[in-house]
C-alpha positions as CSV (number, residue, x, y, z in Angstrom):
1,X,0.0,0.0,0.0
2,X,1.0,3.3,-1.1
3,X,1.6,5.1,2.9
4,X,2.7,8.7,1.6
5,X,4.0,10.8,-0.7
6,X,6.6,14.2,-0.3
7,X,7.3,15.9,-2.8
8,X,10.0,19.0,-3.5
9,X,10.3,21.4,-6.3
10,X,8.5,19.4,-8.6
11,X,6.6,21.6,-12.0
12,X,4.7,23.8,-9.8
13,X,4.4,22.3,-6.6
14,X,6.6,23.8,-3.6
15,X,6.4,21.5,-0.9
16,X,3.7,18.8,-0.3
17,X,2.9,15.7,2.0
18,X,0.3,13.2,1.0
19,X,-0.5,10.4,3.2
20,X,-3.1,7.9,1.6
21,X,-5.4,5.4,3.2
22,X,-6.2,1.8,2.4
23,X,-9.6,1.7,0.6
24,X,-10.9,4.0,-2.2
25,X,-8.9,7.6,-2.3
26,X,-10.0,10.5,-4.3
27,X,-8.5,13.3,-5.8
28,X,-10.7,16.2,-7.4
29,X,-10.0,19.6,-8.3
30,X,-10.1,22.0,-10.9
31,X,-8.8,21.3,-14.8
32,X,-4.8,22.2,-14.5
33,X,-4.9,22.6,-10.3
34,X,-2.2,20.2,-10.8
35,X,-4.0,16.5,-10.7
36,X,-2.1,14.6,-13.4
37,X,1.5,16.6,-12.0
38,X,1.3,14.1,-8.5
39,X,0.7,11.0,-10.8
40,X,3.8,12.4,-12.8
41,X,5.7,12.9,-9.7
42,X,4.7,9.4,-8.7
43,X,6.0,7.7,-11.6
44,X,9.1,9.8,-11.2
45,X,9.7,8.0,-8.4
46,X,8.8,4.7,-9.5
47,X,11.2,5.3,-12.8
48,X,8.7,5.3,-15.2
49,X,9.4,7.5,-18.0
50,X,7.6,10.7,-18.6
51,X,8.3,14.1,-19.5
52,X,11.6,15.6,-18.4
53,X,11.5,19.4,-17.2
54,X,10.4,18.5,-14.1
55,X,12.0,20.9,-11.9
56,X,10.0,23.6,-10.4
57,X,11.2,26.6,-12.6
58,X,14.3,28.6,-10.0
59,X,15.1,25.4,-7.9
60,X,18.3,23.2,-8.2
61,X,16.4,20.1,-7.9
62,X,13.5,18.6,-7.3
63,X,13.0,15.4,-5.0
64,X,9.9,13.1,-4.7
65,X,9.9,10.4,-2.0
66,X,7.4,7.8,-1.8
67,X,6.9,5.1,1.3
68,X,4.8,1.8,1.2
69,X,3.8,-0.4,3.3
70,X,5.2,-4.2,2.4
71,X,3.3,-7.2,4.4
72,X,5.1,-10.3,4.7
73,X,5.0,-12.4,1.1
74,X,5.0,-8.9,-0.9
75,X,6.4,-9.5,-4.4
76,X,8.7,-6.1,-3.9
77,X,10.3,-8.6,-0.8
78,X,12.1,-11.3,-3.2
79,X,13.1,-8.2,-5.4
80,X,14.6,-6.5,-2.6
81,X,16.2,-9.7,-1.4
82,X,17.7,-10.3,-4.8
83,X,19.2,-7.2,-4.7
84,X,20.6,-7.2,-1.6
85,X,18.2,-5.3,0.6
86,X,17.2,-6.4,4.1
87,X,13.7,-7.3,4.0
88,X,11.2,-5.2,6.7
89,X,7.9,-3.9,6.8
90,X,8.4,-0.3,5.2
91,X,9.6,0.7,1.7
92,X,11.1,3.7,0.7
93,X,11.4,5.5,-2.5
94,X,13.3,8.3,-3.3
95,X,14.1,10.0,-6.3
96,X,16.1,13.3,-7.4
97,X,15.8,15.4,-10.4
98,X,18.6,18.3,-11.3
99,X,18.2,20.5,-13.4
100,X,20.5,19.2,-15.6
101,X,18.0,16.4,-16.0
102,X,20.3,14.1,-14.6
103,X,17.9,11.4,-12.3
104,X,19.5,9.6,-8.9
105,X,17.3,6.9,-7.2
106,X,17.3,5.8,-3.8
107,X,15.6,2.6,-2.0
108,X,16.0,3.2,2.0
109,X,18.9,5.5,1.3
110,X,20.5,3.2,-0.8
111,X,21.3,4.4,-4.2
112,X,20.0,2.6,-7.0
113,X,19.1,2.8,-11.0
114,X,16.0,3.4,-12.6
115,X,15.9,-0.4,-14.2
116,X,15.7,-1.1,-10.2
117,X,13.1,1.3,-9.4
118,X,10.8,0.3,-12.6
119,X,11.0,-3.6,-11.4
120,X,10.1,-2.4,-8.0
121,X,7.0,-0.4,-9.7
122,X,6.0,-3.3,-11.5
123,X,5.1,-5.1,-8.4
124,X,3.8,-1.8,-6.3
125,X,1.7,0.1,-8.4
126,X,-0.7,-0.6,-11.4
127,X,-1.8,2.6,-13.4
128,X,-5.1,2.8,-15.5
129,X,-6.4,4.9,-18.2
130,X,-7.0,6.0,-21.4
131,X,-3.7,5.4,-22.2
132,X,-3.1,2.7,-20.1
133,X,0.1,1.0,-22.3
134,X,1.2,-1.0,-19.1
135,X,-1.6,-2.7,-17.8
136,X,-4.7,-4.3,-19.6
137,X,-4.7,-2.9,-22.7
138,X,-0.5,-4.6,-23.5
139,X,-1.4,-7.9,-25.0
140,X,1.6,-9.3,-23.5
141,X,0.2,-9.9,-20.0
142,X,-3.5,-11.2,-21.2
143,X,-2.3,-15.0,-20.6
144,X,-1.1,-14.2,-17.0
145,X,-4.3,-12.3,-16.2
146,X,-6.4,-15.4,-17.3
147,X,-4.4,-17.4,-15.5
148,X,-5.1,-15.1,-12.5
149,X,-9.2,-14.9,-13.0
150,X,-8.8,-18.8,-13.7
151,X,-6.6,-20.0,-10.7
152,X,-4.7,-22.0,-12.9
153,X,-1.3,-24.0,-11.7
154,X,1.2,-23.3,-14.8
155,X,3.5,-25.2,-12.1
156,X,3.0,-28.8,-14.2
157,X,3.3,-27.4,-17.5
158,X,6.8,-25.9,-16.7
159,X,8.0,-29.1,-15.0
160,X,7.1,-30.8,-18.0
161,X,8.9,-27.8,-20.4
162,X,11.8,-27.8,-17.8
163,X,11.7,-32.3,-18.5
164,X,11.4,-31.7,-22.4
165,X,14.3,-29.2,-22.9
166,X,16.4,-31.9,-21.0
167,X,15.2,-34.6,-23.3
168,X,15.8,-32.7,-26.2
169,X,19.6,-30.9,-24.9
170,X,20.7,-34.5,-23.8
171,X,19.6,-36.0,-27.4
172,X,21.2,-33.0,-29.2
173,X,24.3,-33.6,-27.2
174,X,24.4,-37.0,-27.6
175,X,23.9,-36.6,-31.6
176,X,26.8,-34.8,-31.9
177,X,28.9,-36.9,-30.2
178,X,27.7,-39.6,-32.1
179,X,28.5,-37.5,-35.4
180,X,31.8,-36.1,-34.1
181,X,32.8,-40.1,-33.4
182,X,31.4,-40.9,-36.6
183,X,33.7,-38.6,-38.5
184,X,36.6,-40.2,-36.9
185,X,35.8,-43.6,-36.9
186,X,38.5,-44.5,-38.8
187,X,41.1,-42.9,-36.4
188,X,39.7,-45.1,-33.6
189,X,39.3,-48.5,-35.3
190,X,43.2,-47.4,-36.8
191,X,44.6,-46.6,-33.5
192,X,42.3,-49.0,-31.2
193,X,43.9,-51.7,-33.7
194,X,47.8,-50.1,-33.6
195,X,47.2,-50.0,-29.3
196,X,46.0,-53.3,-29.4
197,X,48.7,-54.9,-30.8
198,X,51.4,-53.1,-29.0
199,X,49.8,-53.6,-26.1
200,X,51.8,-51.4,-23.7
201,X,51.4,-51.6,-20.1
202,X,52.4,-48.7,-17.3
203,X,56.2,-49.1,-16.2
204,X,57.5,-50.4,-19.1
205,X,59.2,-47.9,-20.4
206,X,61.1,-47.5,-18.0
207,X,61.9,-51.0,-17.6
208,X,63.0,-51.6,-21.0
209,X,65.6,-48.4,-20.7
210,X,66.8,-49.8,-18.1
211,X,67.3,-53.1,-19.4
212,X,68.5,-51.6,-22.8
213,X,71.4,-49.4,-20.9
214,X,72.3,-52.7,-18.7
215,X,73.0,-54.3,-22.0
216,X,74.7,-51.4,-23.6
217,X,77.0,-51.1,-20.6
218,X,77.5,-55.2,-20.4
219,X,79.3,-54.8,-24.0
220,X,81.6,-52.5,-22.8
221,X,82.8,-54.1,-19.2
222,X,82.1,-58.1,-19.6
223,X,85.4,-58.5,-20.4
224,X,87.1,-56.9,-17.4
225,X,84.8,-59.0,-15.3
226,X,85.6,-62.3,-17.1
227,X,89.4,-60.9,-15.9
228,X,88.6,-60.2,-12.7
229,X,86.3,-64.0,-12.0
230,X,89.5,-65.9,-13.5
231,X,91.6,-64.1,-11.0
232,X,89.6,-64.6,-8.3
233,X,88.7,-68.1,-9.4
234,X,90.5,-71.4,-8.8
235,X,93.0,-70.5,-11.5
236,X,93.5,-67.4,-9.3
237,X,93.5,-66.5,-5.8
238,X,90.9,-69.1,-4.4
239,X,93.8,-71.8,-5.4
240,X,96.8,-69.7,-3.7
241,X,94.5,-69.1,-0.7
242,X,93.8,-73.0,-0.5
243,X,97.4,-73.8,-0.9
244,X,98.4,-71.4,1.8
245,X,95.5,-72.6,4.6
246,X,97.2,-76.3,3.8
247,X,100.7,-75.4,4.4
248,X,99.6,-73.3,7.5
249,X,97.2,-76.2,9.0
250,X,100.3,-78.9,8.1
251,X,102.6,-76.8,10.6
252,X,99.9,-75.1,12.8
253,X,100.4,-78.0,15.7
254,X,103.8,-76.9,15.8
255,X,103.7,-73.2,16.5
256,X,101.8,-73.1,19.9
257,X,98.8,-71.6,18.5
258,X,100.3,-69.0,17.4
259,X,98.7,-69.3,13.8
260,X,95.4,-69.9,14.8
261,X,94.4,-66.3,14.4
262,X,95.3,-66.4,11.1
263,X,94.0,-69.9,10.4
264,X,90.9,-67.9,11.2
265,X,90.8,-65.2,9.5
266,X,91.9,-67.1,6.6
267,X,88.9,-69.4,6.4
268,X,86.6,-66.1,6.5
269,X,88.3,-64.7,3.7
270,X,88.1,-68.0,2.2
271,X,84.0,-67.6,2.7
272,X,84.2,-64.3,1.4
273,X,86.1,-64.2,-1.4
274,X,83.4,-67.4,-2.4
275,X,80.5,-64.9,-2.1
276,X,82.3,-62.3,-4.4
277,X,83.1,-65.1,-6.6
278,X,79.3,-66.2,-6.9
279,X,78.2,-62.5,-7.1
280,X,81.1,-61.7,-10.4
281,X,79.6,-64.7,-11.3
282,X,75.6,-63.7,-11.0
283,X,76.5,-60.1,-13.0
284,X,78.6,-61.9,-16.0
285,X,75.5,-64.2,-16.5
286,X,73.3,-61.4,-16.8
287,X,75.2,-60.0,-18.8
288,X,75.8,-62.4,-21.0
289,X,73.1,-61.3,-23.5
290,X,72.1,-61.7,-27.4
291,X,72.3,-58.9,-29.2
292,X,69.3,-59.6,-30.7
293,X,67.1,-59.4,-27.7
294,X,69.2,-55.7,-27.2
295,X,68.1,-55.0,-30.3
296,X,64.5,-56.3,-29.7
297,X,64.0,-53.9,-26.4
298,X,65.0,-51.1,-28.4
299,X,62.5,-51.6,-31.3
300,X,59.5,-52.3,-28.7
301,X,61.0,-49.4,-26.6
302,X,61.3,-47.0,-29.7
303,X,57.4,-48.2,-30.6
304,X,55.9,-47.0,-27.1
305,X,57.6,-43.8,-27.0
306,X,56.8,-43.0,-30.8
307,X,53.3,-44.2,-30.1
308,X,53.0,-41.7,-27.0
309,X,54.2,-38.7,-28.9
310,X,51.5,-39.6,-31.6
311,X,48.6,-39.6,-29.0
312,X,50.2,-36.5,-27.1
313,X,50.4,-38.7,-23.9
314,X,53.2,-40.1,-21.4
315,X,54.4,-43.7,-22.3
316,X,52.7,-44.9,-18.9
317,X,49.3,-43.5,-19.9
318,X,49.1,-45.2,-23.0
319,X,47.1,-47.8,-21.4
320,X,43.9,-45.4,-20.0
321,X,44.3,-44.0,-23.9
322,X,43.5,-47.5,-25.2
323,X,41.2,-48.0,-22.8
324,X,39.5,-44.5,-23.4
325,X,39.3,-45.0,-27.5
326,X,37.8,-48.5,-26.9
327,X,35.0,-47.0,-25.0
328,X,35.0,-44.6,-27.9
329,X,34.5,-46.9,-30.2
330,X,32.1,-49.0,-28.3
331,X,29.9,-46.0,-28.0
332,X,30.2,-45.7,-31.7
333,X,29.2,-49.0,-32.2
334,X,26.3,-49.0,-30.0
335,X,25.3,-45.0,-30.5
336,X,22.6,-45.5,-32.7
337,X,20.6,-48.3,-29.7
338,X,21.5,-44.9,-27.6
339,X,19.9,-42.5,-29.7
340,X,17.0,-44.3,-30.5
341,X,16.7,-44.4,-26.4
342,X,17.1,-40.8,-26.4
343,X,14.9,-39.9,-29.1
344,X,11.6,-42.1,-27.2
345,X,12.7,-40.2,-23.7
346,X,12.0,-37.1,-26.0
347,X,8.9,-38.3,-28.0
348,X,8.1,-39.1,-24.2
349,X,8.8,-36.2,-22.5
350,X,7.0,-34.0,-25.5
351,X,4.0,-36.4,-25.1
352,X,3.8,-35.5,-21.3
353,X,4.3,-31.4,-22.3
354,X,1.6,-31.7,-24.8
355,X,-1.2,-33.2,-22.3
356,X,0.0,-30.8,-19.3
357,X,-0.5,-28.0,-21.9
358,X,-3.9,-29.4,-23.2
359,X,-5.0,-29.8,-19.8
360,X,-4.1,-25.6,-19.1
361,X,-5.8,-24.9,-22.6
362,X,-8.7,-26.1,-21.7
363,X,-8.8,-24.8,-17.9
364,X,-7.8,-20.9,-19.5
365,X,-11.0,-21.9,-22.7
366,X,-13.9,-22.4,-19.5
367,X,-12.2,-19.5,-17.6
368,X,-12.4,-17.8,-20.8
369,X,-16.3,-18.3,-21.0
370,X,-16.7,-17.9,-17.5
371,X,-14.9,-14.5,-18.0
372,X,-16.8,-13.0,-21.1
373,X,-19.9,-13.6,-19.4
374,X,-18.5,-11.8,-16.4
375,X,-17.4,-8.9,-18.4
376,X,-21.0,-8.9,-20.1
377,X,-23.0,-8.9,-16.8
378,X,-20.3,-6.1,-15.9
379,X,-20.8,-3.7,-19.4
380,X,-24.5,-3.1,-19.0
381,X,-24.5,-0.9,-15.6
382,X,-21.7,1.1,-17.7
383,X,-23.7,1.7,-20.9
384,X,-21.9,-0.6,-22.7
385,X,-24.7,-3.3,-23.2
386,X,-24.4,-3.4,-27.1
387,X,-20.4,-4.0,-26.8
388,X,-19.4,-7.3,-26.9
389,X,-16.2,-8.6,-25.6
390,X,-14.1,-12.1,-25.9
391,X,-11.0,-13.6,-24.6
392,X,-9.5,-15.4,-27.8
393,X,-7.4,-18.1,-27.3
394,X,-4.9,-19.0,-30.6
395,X,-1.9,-21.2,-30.4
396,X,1.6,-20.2,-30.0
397,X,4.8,-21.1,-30.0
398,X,5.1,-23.6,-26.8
399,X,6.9,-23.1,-24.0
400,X,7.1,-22.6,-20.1
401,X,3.6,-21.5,-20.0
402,X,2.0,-23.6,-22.3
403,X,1.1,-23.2,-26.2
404,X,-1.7,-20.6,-26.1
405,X,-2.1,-16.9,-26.6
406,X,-4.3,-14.9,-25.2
407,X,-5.8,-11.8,-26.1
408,X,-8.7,-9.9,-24.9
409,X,-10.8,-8.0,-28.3
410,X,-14.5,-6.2,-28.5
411,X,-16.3,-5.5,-31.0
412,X,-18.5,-2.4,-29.8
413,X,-21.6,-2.3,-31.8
414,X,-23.3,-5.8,-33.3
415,X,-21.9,-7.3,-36.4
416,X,-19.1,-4.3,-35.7
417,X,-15.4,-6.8,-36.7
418,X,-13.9,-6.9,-33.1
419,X,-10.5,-6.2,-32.7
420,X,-7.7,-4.8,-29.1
421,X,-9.2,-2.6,-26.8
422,X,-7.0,-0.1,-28.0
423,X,-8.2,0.1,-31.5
424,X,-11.8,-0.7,-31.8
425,X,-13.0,1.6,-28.3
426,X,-13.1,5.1,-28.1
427,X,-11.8,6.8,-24.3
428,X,-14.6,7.1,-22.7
429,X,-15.6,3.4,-23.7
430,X,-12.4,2.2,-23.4
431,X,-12.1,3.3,-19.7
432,X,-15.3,1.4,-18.3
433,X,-14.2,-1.5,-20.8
434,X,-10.9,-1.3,-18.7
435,X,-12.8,-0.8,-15.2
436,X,-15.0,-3.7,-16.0
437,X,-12.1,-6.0,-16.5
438,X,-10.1,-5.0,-13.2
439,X,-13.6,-5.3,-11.3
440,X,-13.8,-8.7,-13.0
441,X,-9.6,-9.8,-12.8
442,X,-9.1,-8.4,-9.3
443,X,-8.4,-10.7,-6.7
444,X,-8.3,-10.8,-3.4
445,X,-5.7,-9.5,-1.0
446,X,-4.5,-7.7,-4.1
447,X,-0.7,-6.2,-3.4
448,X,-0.9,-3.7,-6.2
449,X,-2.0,-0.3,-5.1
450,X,-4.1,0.6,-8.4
451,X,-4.4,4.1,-9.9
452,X,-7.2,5.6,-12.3
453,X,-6.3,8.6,-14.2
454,X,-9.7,10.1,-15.3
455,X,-11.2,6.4,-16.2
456,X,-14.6,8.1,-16.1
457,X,-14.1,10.9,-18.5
458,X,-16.8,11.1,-21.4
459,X,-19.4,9.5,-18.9
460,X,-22.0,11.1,-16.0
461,X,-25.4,10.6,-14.4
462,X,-26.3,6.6,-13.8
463,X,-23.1,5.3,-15.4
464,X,-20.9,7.3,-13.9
465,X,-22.4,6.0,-11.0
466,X,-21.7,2.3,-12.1
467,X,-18.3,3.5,-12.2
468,X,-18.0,4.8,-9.0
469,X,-19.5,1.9,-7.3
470,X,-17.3,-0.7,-9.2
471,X,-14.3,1.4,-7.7
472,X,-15.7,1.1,-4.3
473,X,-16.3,-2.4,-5.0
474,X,-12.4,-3.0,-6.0
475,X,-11.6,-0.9,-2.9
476,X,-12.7,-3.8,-0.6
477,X,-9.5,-5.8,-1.2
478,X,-7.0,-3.4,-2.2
479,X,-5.9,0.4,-2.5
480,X,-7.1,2.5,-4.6
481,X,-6.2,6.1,-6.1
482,X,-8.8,8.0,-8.1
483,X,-8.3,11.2,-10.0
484,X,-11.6,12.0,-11.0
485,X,-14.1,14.7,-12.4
486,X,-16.9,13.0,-11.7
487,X,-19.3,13.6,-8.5
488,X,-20.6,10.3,-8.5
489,X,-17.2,8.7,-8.6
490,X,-16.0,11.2,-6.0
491,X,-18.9,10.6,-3.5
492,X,-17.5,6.7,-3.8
493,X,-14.6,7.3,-1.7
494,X,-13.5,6.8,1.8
495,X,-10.9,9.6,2.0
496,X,-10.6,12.8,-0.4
497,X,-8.2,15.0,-1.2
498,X,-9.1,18.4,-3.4
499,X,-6.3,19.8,-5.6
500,X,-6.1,23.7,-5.7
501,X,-3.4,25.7,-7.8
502,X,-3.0,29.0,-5.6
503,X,-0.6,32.3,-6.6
504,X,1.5,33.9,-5.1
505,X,1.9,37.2,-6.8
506,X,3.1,36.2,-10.1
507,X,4.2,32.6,-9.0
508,X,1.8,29.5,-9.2
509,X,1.7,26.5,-7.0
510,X,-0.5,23.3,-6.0
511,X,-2.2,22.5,-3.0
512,X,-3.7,19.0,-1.9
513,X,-6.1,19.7,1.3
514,X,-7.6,16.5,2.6
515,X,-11.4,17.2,3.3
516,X,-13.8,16.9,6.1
517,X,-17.0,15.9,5.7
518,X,-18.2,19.3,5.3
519,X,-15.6,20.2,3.3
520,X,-16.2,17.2,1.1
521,X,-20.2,18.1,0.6
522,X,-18.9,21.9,-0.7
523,X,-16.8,20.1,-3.2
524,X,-19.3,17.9,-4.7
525,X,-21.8,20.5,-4.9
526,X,-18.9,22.5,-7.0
527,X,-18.2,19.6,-8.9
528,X,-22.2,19.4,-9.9
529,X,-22.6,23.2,-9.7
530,X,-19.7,24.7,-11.1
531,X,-18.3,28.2,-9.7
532,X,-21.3,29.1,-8.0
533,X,-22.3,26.7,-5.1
534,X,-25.9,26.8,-4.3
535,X,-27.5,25.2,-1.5
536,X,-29.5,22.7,-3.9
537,X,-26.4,21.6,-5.4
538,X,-25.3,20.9,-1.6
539,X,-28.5,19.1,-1.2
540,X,-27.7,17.1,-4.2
541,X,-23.8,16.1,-3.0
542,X,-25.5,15.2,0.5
543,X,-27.6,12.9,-1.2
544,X,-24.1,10.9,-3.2
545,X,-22.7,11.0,-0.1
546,X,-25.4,9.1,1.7
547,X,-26.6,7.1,-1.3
């Protein structure tokens, strides 16, 4: 609910504080007392865009703060949280003009741009009139107004879009990995085939280097070994060192033990030197090698590494590469089973879209009936009983909100060709046509706070009556602001506020007094008098008030 409204040095209003009510607000006055300038200043505020010398003519800027009231679950709430406002119980607007026409917007003294203001507006205020491009008459939200009047749960049909578009981006995806494999089929049977046969496994590379530099380096030192076991053989020392333990043994009993030390030591060098003779032995085996198995290592060794640089991977990771391009090739093989899967999860998926859709078409065609006839038993009170008006219902492109489009047209004589609101109704029509469809679209508990800018203009007497009590009606359940001409609108309304331009020697400026109930019965009777207010014409604006 729209709490108040301050507003600074705006066109030719000095300094003025509004507070509004809940219920049906009025605001009458003279033609050019300055009406339509406090819904400009509003949608200032709210970033709409409108004219642009706003600035009351000698001031450096002008200023127009607005404050709402937000109840818990407000739309403006997730908007606020999105943007990184702490959520509470009172909203304030702010907005400055320079003179410069440069604009800087505030929400609670944060600042913000008019993109942020606008989305706020969308969710605060409603405006309607004869030019009212942003509510019913924009084709654009006719769907989600149905949807509205119908009650209607869009919440399966999107699940159901949300579950297509994944059947339909996995199948695409899985397409053109299929193709993409397709086009190098030949690669992977070729190089599944070449990986196959070399089979390499992790490690070997560096097992065969080392055996190939083993072998290299057995070529160059075998010989000095073979030298080194003869000398240390039985042709060498292990025959010298026998020899010498039998001579010492033969005299040993006749040196007083003198020699058994070295009798000792001598038979562990004895066990040693036949460890280092089996351990010369162990390493000229080994290296006793073919030089065809050499020659062998380095051709499979050469292979791997040549086939690693090919694949742009490490010798050891050859193995997860073969391993990878099989399962390439497997899902080559078997891609067109998958895609036939893929494509029935669509068909499916579409098929459960298309009867989620169905089943919303046909809930928006009965609240489409339901709602022509409500608009029809609405039109008569409003002199509109000839008109004749109809919620079409086409298909459209599908998507998250099903396959229809909506679109409200009337045809305002019989056999007239109906076409939008906006085209086929003249102002004064097309204002009780709009009036009529809020009265019929409004729900309740309604957050908007709704404005009408003149909706009764062209009409008087009974039907302006009609109008005035379908206002008062839409009061009931939400706020409403009406700038009005009419008596019997005015006389509708639970608070009322006349709008005065007053001067000041040669300067002008706009007053907004709230009224009494005295005060309220004078304005009427002006408003059904004119200049001169006779006591008859009181009579008569005592009589709307109490009607």
């Amino acid at each position: 609910m729209l709490r108040s409204l301050a507003i600074r040095d705006m066109l030719i209003i000095d300094r003025l504080e509004l507070t509004f009510q809940p219920g049906l607000n009025v605001l009458t006055g003279e033609t050019g007392a300055g009406k339509s300038i406090l819904l400009d200043c509003l949608g200032f505020v709210l970033g709409w865009r409108g004219r642009a010398d706003l600035v009351r003519s000698g001031a450096p800027e002008g200023e127009v703060t607005a404050v709402f009231d937000l109840p818990k679950g407000h739309p403006a709430r997730d908007i606020l949280a999105q943007a990184g406002f702490e959520g509470g119980e009172e909203l304030i607007l702010r907005r400055v003009n320079g003179t410069d026409g440069r604009k800087t917007g505030y929400v609670n003294d944060r600042r913000v741009s008019g993109e942020m203001l606008r989305a706020l507006s969308e969710v605060l205020v409603e405006l309607h009139g004869q030019q009212d491009d942003r509510g019913l008459l924009n084709p654009r939200g006719h769907r989600l107004l149905l949807d509205g009047f119908a009650g209607a749960d869009p919440a399966p049909v999107r699940a159901a879009w949300a579950a297509r578009r994944q059947a339909a981006k996995v199948l695409d995806r899985a397409e053109a990995e299929l193709a993409a494999m397709q086009e190098e089929e030949a690669f992977l049977r070729h190089a599944v085939g070449e990986l196959d046969r070399l089979n390499p496994e992790p490690g070997e590379d560096a097992s065969l280097d080392a055996r190939r530099r083993t072998m290299q380096a057995g070529a160059r030192i075998r010989e000095d070994i073979g030298r080194a076991l003869q000398a240390l053989g039985p042709e060498g020392a292990e025959s010298l060192m026998v020899d010498a333990g039998r001579w010492l043994e033969a005299v040993a009993g006749r040196a007083d033990g003198r020699l058994d030390r070295a009798l000792e030591a001598l038979g562990r060098a004895m066990s040693e030197l036949g460890e280092t003779v089996q351990d010369v032995e162990r390493c000229l085996a080994e290296m006793n090698f073919d030089p065809r198995e050499l020659e062998a290592v380095e051709e499979r060794l050469f292979a791997i590494r040549a086939l690693a640089r090919k694949h742009a991977v490490m010798s050891d990771d050859l193995g997860a590469f073969a391993d990878d391009l099989r399962g390439r090739l497997a899902a080559l093989e078997g891609g067109g089973d998958t895609i036939r899967g893929l494509r029935a999860d669509l068909a499916a998926a579409d098929d459960a879209y298309q009867q989620a859709a169905a089943r919303l078409r046909e809930t928006r065609r009965e609240a489409a009936r339901r709602l022509d006839a409500a608009i029809a038993h609405e039109l008569a009170p409003l002199k509109l009983e000839r008109a004749h008006f109809t919620t079409e219902i086409s298909a459209a492109e599908p998507g998250p909100d099903g396959a229809d489009a909506v679109a409200f047209s009337v045809a305002t004589n019989p056999g007239a060709p109906a076409g939008p609101l906006n085209r086929i109704a003249s102002g004064g029509e097309l204002s009780r046509f709009l009036l009529a469809l809020k009265v019929c679209l409004a729900r309740d508990g309604d957050a908007l706070t709704m404005i009408f800018d003149e909706i009764d203009r062209g009409v008087g007497g009974a039907t302006a009556d009609a109008v005035g009590r379908r206002l008062a009606r839409l009061a009931g359940s939400a706020q409403i602001l009406v700038v009005t001409h009419s008596p019997q609108v005015a006389a509708r309304g639970a608070h009322h506020w006349r709008v005065e331009k007053r001067l000041a020697g040669d300067v002008a400026s706009s007053v907004v007094t709230a009224l009494g109930p005295a005060e309220r019965v004078d304005e009427l009777a002006r408003m059904l008098s004119g200049e001169n207010v006779t006591e008859a014409a009181r009579d008569a604006a005592r009589a709307l008030l109490s009607a």
